[in-house]
C-alpha positions in Angstrom: -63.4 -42.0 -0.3 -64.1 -43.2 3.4 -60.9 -45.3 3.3 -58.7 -42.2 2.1 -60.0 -40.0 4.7 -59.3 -43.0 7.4 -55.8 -43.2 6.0 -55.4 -39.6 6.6 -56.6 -38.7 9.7 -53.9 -42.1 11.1 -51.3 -40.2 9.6 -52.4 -37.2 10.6 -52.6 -38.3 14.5 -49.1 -40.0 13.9 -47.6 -36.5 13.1 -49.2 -35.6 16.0 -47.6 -37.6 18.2 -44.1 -36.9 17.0 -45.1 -32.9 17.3 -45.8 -34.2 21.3 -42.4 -35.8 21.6 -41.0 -32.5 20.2 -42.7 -30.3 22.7 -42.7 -31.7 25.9 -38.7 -33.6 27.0 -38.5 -35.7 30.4 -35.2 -36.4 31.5 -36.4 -39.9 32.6 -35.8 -43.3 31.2 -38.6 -44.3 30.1 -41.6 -44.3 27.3 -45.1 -42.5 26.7 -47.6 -44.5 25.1 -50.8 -42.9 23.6 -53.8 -44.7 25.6 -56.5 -42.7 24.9 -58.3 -39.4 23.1 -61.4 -37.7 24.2 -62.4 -36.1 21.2 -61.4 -35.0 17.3 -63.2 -33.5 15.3 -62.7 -32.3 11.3 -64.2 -29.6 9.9 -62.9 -30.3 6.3 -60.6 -32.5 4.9 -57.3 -32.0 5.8 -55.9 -32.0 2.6 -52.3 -32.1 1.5 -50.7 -29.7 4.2 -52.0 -29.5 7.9 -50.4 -27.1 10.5 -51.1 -27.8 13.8 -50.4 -26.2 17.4 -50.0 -28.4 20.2 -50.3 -27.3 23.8 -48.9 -30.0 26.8 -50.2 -30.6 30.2 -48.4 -33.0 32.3 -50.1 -34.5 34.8 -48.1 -37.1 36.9 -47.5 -40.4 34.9 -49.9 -39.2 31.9 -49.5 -36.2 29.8 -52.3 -34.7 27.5 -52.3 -32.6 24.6 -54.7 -30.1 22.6 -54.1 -29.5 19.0 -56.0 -27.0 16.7 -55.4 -28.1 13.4 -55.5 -25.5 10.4 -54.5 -25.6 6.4 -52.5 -23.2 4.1 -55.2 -21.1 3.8 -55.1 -20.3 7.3 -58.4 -21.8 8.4 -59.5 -24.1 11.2 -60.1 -27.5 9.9 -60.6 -29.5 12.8 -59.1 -30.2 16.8 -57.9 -32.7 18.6 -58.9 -32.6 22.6 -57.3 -34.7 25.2 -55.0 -37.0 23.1 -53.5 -39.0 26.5 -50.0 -40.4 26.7 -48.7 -43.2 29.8 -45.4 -43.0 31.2 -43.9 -46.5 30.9 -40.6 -47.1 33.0 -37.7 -49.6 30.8 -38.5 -51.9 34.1 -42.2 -52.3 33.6 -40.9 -52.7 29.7 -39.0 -55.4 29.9 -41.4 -57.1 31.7 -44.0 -56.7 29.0 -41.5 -57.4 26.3 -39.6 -60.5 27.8 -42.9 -62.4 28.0 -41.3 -65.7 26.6 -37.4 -66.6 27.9 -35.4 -66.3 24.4 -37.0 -62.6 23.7 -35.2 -59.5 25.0 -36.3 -56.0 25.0 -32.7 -54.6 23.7 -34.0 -56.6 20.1 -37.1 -54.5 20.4 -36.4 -50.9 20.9 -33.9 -48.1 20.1 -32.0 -46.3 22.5 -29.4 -43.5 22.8 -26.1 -44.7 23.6 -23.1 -42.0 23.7 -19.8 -42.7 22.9 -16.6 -41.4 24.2 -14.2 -39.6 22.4 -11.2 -37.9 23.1 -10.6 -34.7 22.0 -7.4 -33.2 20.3 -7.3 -30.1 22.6 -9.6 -28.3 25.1 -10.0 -24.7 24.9 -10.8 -23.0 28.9 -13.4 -20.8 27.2 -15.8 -23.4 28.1 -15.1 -22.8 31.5 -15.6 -19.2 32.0 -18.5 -18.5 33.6 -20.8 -15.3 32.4 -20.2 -12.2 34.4 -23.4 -10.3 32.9 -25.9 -11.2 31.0 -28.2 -9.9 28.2 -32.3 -11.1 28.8 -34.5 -10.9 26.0 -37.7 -10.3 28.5 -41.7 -9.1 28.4 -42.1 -5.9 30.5 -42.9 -7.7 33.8 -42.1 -8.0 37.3 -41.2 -11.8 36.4 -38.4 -10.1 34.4 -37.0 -7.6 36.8 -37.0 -10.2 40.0 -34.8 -12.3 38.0 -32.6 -9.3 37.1 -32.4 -8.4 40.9 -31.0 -12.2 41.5 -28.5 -12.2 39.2 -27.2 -8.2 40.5 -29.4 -5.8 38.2 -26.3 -3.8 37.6 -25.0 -6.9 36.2 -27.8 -7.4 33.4 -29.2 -5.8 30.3 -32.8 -6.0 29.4 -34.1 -6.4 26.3 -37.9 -6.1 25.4 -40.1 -6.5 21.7 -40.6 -3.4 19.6 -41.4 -1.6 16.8 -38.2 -0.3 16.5 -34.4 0.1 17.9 -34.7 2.0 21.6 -32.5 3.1 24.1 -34.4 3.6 27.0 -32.2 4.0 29.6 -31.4 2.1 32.8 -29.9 -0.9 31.3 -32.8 -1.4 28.9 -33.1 -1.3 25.3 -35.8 -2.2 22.9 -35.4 -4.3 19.4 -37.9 -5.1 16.4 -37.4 -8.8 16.5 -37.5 -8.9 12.8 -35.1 -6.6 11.8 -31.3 -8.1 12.1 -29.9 -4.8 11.8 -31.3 -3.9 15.9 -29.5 -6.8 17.2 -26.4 -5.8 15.9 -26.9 -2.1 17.0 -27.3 -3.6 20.6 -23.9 -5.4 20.5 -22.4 -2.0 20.1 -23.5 -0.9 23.0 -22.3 -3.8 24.7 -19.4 -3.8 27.5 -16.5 -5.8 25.2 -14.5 -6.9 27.9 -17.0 -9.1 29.6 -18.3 -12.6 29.2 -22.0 -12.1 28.8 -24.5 -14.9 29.1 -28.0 -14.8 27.2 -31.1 -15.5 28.4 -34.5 -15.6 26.1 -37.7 -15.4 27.4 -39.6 -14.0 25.1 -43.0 -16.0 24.8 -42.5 -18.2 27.3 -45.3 -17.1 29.6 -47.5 -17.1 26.7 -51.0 -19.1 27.5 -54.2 -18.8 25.6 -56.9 -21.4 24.5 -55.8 -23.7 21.6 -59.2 -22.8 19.6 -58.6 -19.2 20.4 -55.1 -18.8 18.0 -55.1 -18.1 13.9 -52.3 -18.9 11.3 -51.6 -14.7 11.8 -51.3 -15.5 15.7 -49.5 -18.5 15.5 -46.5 -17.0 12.7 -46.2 -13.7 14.7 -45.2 -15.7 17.9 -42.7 -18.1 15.7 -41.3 -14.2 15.1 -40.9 -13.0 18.4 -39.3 -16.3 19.2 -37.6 -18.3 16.9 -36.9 -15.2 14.4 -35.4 -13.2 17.2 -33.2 -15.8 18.5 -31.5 -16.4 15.1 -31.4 -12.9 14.6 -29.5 -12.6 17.5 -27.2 -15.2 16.3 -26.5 -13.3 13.0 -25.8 -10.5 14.6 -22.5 -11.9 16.7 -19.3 -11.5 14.8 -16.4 -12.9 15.3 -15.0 -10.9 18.0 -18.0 -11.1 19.6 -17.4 -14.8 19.9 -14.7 -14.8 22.2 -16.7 -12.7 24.9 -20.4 -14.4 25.1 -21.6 -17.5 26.1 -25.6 -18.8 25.4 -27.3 -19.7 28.7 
């Protein structure tokens, strides 16, 4: 029994680390390495199916991360607090790896390597730049100050609703569960423009891991990644040919 739990909770902080990796992206060459966890804690066992909600804070050279930890059922079955992660450089790498003269760190790890390829023709649609854009904002100041630097008359803003809403002033309100809103606010679109989009919905969004519930957690994968591929839906073809994603 003590051995299955043991071989549960290593695969379960495994998944966690991949669900770091996924979260938090550094342009830098380099590696994080988990040295460390301050606490984790199960409240039951974590059974077949574990959902967990991660939050990253980067801190120089070492990041941490918070998960709360919950099963189908929608209950808390444990946390994880502190889980630390080391920046390692490919230098400081190869130094570790290349300990004897006939080992090389290129036999040891992967990399991404990209290839060039030549294309058959290039379009100059990737080349035109947006000359308004569409934000999918919260009703803030944070939201209007980055209207007023890209020319306010220039950009549409979009906030959550119950329903479809014209509400004047360049600003319109969508349920971001209901497909049929998007496509009601591409109607109302200027067609002869190349509009650039810009989603922020969520993304000033902070609150305690311990504090969220499976209810909390799906209602913000709506208002994010529901809305954005409702918004993809709704563009037709013609619609194609005058907007560009930001």
């Amino acid at each position: 029994m003590l051995s299955d739990l043991t071989g549960k909770v290593r695969a379960l902080l495994d998944a966690c680390l991949q669900l770091v990796g996924a979260a938090y992206s550094n342009s830098d060459a380099g590696l994080y390495l988990p040295v460390g966890i301050e606490s984790l804690q199960l409240t039951k066992s974590p059974g077949n199916a574990v959902w967990a909600y991660v939050q990253v804070k980067p801190d120089n050279q070492i990041i941490k991360a918070d998960f709360q930890l919950i099963n189908d059922a929608g209950e808390t079955i444990g946390a994880i607090a502190g889980l630390s992660l080391q920046y390692l450089s490919h230098q400081s790498l190869n130094k570790l790896v290349s300990s004897t003269p006939t080992e090389s760190s290129d036999k040891c790890i992967y990399e991404i390597k990209w290839q060039k390829q030549n294309l058959d023709r290039v379009t100059h649609h990737n080349q035109i730049l947006p000359n308004k854009w569409l934000i999918f904002a919260e009703k803030n100041k944070f939201a209007e100050k980055l209207a007023a630097g890209l020319r306010k008359e220039n950009c549409i803003l979009v906030f959550p609703g119950e329903q479809y809403q014209n509400l004047g002033e360049r600003q319109y309100q969508v349920n971001p569960k209901q497909l049929q809103d998007f496509q009601q606010l591409w109607k109302h679109l200027d067609h002869s423009a190349t509009w650039g989009v810009i989603h922020l919905w969520e993304i000033e969004y902070d609150q305690s891991v311990l504090e969220n519930t499976l209810e909390k957690i799906a209602a913000r994968q709506t208002r994010s990644c529901a809305s954005v591929l409702h918004l993809m839906q709704s563009i037709d073809t013609k619609q194609q040919r005058f907007l560009q994603l930001s």
